[in-house]
C-alpha positions as CSV (number, residue, x, y, z in Angstrom):
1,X,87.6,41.9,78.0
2,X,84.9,41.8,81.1
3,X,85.7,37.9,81.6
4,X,89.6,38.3,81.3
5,X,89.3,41.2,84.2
6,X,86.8,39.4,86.1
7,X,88.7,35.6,86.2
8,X,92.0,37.4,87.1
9,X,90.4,39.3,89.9
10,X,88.8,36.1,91.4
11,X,90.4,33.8,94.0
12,X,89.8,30.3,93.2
13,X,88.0,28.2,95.7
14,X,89.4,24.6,96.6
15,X,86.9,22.0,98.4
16,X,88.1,19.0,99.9
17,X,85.3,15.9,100.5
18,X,86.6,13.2,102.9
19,X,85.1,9.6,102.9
20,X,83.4,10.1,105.4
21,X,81.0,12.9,104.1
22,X,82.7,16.1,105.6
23,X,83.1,19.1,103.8
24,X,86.3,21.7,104.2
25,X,87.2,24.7,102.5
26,X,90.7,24.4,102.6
27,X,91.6,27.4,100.1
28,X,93.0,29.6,102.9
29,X,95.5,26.3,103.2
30,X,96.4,26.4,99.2
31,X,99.5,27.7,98.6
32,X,99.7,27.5,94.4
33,X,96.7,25.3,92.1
34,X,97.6,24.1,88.3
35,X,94.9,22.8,86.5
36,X,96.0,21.1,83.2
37,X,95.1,18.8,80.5
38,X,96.1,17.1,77.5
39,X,94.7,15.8,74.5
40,X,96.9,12.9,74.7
41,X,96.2,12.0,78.5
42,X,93.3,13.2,78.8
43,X,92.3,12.7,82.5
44,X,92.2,16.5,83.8
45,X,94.8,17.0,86.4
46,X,94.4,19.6,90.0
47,X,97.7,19.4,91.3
48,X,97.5,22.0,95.4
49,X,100.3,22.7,97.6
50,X,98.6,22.4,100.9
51,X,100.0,23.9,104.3
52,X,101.1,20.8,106.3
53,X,103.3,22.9,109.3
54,X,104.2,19.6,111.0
55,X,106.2,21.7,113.5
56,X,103.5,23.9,114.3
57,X,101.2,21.9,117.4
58,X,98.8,24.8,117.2
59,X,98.0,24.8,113.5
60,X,94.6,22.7,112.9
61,X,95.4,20.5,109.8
62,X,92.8,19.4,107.4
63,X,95.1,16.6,104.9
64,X,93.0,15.2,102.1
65,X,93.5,11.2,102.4
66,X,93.9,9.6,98.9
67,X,90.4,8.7,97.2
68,X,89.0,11.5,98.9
69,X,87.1,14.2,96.7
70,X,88.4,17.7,95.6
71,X,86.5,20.6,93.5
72,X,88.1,23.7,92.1
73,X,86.0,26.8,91.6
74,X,86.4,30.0,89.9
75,X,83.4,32.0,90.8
76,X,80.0,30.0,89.7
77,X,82.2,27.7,87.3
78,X,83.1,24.5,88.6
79,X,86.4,24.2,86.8
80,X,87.1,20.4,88.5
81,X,86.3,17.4,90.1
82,X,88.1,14.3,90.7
83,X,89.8,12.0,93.5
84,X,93.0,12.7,95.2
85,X,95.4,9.9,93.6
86,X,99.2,11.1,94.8
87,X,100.2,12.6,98.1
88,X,103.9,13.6,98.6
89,X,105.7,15.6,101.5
90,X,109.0,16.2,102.1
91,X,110.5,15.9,105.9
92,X,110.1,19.5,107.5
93,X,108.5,21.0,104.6
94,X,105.8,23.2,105.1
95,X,103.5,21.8,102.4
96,X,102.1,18.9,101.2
97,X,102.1,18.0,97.6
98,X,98.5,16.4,96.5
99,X,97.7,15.5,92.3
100,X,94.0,14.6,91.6
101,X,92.6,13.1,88.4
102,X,89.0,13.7,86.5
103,X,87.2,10.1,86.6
104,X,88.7,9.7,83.1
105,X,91.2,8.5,84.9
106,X,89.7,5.1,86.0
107,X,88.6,5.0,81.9
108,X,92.9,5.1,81.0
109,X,93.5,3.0,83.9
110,X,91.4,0.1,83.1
111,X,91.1,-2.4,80.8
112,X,88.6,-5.4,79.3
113,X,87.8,-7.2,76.9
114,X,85.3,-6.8,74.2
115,X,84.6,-8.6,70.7
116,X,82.4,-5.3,69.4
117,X,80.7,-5.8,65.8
118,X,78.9,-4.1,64.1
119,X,78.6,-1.7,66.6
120,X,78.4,2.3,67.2
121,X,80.7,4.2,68.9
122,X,78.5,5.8,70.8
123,X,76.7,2.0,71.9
124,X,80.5,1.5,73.4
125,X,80.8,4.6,75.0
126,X,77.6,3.5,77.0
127,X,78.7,0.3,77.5
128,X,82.0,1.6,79.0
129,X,80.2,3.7,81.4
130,X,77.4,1.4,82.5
131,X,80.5,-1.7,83.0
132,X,82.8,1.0,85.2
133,X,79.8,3.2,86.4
134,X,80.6,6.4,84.9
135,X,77.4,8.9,84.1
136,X,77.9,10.3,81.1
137,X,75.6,13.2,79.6
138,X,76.4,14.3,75.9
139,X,77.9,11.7,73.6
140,X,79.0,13.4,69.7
141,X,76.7,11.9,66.7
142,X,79.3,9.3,64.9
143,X,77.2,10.0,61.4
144,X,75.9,6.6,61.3
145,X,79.1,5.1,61.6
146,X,79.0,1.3,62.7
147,X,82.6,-0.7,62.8
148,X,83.9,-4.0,64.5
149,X,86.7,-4.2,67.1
150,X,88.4,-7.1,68.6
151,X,88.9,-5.7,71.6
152,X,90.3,-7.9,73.8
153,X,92.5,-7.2,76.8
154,X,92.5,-3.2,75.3
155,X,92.4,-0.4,77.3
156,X,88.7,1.1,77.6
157,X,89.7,4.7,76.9
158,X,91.6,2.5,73.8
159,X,88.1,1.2,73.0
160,X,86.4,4.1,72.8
161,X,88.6,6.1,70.9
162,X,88.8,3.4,68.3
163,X,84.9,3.6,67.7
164,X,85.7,7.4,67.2
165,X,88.6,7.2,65.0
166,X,86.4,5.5,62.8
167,X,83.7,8.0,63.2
168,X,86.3,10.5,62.3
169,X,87.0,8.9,58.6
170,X,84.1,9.3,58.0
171,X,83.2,12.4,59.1
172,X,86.0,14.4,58.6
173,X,85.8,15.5,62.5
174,X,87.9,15.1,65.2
175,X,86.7,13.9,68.8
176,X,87.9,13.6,72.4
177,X,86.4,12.6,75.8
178,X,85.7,15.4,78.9
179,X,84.9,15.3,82.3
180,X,82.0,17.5,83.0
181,X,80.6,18.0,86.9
182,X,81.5,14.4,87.3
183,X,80.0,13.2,83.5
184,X,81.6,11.8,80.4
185,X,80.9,14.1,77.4
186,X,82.5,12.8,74.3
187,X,83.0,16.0,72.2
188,X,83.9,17.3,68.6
189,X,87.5,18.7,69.3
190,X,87.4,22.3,68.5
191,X,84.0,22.6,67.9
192,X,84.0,25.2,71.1
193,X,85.9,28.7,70.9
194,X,87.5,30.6,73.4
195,X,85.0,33.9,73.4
196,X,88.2,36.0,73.6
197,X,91.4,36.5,71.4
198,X,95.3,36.3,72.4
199,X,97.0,39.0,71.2
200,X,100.5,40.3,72.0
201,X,98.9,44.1,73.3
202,X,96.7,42.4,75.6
203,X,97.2,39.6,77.1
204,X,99.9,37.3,76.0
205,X,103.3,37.7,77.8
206,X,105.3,35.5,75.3
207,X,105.5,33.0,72.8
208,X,107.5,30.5,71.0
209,X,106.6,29.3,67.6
210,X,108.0,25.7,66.4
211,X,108.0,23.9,62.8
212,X,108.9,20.4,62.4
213,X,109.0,17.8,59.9
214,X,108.9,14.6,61.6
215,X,105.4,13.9,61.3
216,X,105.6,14.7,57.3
217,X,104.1,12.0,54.9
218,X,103.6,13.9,51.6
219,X,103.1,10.4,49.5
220,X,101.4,7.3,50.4
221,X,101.0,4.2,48.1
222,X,98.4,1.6,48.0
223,X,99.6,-1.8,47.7
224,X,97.5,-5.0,47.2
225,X,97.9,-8.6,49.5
226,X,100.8,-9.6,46.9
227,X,102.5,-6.2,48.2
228,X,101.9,-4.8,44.6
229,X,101.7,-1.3,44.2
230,X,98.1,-0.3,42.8
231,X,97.9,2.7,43.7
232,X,99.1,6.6,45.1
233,X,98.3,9.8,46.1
234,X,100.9,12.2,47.1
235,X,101.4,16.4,47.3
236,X,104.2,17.2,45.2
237,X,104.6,20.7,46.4
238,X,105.7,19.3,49.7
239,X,108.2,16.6,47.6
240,X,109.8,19.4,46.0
241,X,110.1,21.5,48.8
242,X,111.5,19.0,51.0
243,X,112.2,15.8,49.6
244,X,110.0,12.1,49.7
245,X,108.6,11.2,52.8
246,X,106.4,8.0,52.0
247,X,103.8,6.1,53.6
248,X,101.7,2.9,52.6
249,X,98.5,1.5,53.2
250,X,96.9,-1.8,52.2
251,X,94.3,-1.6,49.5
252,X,90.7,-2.6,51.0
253,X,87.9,-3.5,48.9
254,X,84.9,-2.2,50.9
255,X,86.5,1.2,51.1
256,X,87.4,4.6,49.5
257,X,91.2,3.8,49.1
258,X,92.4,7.7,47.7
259,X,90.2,8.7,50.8
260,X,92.3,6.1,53.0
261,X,95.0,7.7,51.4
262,X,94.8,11.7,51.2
263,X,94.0,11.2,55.4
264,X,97.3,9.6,55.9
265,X,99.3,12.7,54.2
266,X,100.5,14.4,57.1
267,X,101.5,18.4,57.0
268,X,104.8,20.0,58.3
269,X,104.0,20.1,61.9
270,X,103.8,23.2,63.4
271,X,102.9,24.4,66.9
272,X,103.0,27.6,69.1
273,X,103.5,27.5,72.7
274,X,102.0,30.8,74.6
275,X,102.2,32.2,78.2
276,X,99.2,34.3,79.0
277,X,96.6,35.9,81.0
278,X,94.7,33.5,82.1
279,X,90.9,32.5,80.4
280,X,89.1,29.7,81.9
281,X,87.3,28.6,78.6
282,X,91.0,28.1,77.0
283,X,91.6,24.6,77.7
284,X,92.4,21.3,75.7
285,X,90.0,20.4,72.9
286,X,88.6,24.2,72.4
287,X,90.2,26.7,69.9
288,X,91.2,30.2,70.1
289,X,92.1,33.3,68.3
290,X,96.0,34.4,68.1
291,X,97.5,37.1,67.0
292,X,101.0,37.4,67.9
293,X,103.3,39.9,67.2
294,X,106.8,38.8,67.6
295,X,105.9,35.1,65.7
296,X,104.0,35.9,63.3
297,X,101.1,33.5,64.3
298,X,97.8,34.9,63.7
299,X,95.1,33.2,63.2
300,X,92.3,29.9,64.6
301,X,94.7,27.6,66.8
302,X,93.5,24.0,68.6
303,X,94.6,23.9,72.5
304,X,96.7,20.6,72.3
305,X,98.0,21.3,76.0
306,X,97.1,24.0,78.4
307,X,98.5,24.5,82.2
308,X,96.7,27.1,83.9
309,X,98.2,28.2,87.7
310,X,97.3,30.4,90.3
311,X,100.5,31.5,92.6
312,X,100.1,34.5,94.3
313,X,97.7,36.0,93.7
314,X,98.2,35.8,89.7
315,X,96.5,33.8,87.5
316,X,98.4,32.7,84.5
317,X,98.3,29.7,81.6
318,X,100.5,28.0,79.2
319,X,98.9,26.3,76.0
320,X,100.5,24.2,73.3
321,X,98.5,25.9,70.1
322,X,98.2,23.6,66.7
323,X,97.6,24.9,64.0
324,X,96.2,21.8,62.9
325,X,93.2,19.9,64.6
326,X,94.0,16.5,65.6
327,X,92.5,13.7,67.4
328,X,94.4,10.4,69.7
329,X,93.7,8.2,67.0
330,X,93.4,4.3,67.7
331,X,92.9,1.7,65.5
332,X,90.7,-1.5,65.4
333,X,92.2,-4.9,65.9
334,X,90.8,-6.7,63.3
335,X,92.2,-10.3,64.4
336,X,88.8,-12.3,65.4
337,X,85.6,-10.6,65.4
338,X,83.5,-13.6,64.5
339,X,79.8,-14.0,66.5
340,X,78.0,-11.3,68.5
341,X,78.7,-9.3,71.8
342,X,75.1,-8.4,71.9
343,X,76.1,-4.4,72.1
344,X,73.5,-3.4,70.1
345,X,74.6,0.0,67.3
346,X,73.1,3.3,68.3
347,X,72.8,7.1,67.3
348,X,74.2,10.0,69.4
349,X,72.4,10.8,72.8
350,X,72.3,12.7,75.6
351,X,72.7,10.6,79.2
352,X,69.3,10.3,80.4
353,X,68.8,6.3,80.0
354,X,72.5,5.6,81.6
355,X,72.0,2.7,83.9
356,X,75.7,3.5,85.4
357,X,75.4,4.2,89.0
358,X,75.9,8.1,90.1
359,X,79.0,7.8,92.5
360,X,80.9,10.5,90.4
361,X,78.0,13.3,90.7
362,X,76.2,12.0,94.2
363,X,75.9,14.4,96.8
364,X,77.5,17.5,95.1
365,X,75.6,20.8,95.6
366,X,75.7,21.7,92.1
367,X,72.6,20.1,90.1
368,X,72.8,18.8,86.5
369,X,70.7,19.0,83.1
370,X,70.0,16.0,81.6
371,X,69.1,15.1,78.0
372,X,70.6,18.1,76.3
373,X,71.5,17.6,72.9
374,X,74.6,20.7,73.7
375,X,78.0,20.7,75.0
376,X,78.9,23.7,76.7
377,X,82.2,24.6,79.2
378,X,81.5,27.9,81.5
379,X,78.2,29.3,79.7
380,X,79.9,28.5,75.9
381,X,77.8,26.5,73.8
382,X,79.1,24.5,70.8
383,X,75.9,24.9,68.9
């Protein structure tokens, strides 16, 4: 429990970087931090309420300007780093309102156009970065997997995730982008636990536990190009228990159709939403051990959400807990991918040839290890 007692006894630290180089320590001026993510949106979000007394002559202000720079600390960890994109202050209120974004947020932002064949995912990822200069460091091995996207007018964060989604049929894993000190890792989801448990006599102040069927496909058929069924693959436990729920797929030749098929059977859907203590490691795209009294739940869960704030002088989170381990899953458009982009396939690799410039890690005090074959968030290693 030493890290649990030491992160809840620690004051975060908030550093503001204007444009024109200055530094400020403005977490005397922070009135209540979240720090959240979401497998779904995936740009990590540093939303501060910052004292703005705009009746008070005497009070020095420091106001961050939008595209200036903001870091959250908790001890040695740097927790954050991004670019102030929303200001918002009400007339005589004492505080101002600022949201910052990771740089994923340029990557979900922007989009180009790309006729990828025969391609790696991990050869897109780079080409990503180097074409919106993003550094990246570790980048998840796609097992060989090559694939062909027409991706034209798509979103890049789109395009990258489709290289991965087919990684992931193949691999069985699941994968998601992180901002790391101001680098693009592209991780296995879940592959990194949180090094301590939730548990209902320690540290978790309550729960809700939800079950749902709207995702449910327990039978999918395969149909040919004259829409003839040729074949299925279904689990009739779940028909019995609660009635068909179909879904279809086209039959394709160069693949593993019952493969294609058993992935598309989805399971009832069920999540658990905790408030708790809170654990820096336990954000979106780790696991963690629950065990919860009052719901039952006990067991490996995948953060799907989390929202950790500090108010007060308290230091709690809210994470959304799957029980399953999903991925943002995006498919290839396979309209026209005739000729050449000249992206060249490649294997999984560390940054240390990215040609991106380093506007996203320049002139930060905190230095940064190149070429490592590891992912790690606050000392935790995934190997």
């Amino acid at each position: 429990m030493d890290m649990i007692q030491h992160t809840q006894s620690q004051k975060p630290t908030v550093n503001l970087y204007k444009a024109n180089g200055s530094k400020y320590n403005i977490t005397e001026l922070v009135d209540g931090i979240q720090w959240s993510g979401d497998y779904q949106q995936v740009s990590r979000k540093l939303e501060v309420d910052i004292l703005y007394p705009v009746n008070d002559k005497n009070q020095s202000l420091v106001i961050p300007d939008i595209g200036d720079m903001m870091t959250l600390f908790v001890g040695e960890h740097e927790l954050f780093r991004g670019v102030v994109w929303n200001r918002n202050l009400v007339e005589n209120g004492q505080f101002m309102k600022v949201t910052c974004y990771d740089a994923l947020i340029n990557v979900t932002k922007s989009t180009t156009s790309y006729n990828l064949k025969n391609v790696s995912p991990e050869s897109t990822v780079k080409r990503v970065c180097s074409d919106f200069s993003i550094p990246y460091d570790y980048i998840a091995s796609s097992g060989g997997t090559t694939y062909s996207d027409a991706a034209m007018g798509k979103g890049c964060y789109d395009i990258i995730m489709t290289g991965y989604t087919e990684a992931s049929k193949k691999t069985g894993k699941k994968y998601m982008p992180i901002m790391l000190k101001g680098r693009l890792n592209i991780i296995e989801k879940g592959i990194v636990r949180v090094p301590y448990e939730l548990s209902s006599d320690v540290n978790v102040m309550n729960t809700q536990h939800s079950e749902s069927l709207d995702s449910m496909i327990n039978k999918v058929i395969i149909y040919d190009e004259a829409g003839n069924i040729v074949d299925s693959i279904s689990n009739q436990g779940w028909i019995n228990a609660y009635g068909l729920l179909q879904g279809a797929i086209q039959f394709d030749k160069e693949k593993d159709n019952k493969v294609l098929a058993k992935k598309e059977l989805k399971d009832m859907e069920r999540k658990v939403q905790v408030q708790a203590l809170g654990i820096i490691q336990a954000i979106t795209g780790h696991a963690v051990m629950l065990k919860s009294t009052h719901t039952k739940a006990v067991g490996l869960f995948y953060i799907d959400t989390d929202t950790h704030s500090w108010k007060n002088g308290s230091y709690e989170m809210t994470l959304t807990l799957n029980f399953q381990n999903i991925m943002d899953e995006k498919e290839v458009n396979e309209e026209s991918n005739s000729g050449s982009d000249g992206n060249s396939s490649g294997s999984g690799s560390s940054g240390s040839d990215s040609k991106a410039p380093d506007w996203w890690s320049q002139n930060w005090e905190e230095s940064h290890t190149h070429g490592s074959d590891k992912y790690s968030f606050a000392g935790q290693s995934s190997k």
